[in-house]
C-alpha positions as CSV (number, residue, x, y, z in Angstrom):
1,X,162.7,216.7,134.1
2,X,163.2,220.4,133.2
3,X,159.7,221.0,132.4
4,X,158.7,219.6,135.8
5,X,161.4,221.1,137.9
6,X,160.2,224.3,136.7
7,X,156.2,223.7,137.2
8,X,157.4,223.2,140.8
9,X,159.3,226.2,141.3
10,X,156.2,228.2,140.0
11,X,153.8,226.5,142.2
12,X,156.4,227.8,145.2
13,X,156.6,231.1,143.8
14,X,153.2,231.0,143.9
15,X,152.1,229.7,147.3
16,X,154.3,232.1,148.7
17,X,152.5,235.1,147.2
18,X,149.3,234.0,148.2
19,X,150.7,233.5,151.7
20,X,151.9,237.0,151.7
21,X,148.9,238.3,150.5
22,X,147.0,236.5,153.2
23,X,149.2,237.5,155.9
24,X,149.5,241.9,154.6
25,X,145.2,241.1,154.3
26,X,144.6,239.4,157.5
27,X,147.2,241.6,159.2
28,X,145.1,244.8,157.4
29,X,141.5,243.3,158.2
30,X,141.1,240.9,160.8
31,X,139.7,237.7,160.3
32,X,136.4,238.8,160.6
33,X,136.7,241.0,157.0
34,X,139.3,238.9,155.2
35,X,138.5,239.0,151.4
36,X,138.2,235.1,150.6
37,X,136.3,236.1,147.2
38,X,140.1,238.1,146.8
39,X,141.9,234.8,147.6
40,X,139.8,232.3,145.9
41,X,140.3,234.0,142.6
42,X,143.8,234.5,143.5
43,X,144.3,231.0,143.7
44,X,142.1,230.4,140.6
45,X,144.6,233.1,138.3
46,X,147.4,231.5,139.9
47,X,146.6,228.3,139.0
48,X,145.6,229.4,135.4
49,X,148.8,230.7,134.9
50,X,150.9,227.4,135.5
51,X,148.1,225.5,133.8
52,X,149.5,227.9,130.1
53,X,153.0,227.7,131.6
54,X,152.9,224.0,131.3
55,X,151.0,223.6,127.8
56,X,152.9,226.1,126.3
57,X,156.7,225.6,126.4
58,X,157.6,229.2,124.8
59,X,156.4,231.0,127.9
60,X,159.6,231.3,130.2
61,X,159.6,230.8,134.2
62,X,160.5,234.5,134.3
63,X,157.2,236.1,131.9
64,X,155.1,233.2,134.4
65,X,156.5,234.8,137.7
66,X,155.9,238.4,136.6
67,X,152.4,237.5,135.4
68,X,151.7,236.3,138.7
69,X,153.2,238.8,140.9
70,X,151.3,241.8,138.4
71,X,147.8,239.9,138.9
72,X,148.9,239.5,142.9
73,X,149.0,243.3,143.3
74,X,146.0,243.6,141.2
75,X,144.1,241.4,143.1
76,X,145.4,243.4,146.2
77,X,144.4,246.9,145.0
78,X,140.7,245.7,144.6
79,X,141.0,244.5,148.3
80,X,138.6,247.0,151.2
81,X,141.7,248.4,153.2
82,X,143.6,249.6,150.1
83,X,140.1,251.3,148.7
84,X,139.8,253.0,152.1
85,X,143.1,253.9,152.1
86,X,143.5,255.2,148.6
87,X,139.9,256.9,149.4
88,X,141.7,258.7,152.2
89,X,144.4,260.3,150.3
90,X,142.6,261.2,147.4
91,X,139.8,263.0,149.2
């Protein structure tokens, strides 16, 4: 019951950073330039992640939810408006 109650508060933790990934990128873009490669490997990492979190047992709900919210903001630095923006104030 543990294990599962815990699979299902990652799965949370993780649909709500991809929804607030979606919302800062289509607030930053547009729909018309939103970065579905960005989200669809997202997604794919995300689900990776809870896939080991659930076959391993010694990998706590804590090291799970930082791994995700680390690969979230690297997914997000790699996105166009963060490039232009660190573009900007670099040069």
């Amino acid at each position: 019951m543990k294990k599962t109650l815990t699979t299902i508060i990652l799965a949370g933790f993780m649909t709500l950073l991809t929804a607030t990934f979606c919302l800062a990128e289509y607030s930053a873009t547009g729909a018309e330039s939103f970065p579905y490669f960005h989200l669809g490997a997202l997604i794919i990492g995300g689900l990776s992640i809870i896939s080991l979190r659930t076959k391993y047992r010694k990998i706590y709900m804590t090291e799970a939810m930082g791994a995700l919210a680390l690969y979230t903001a690297l997914i997000a630095l790699f996105t166009a408006p963060v490039v232009e923006a660190i573009k900007n104030i670099v040069g």
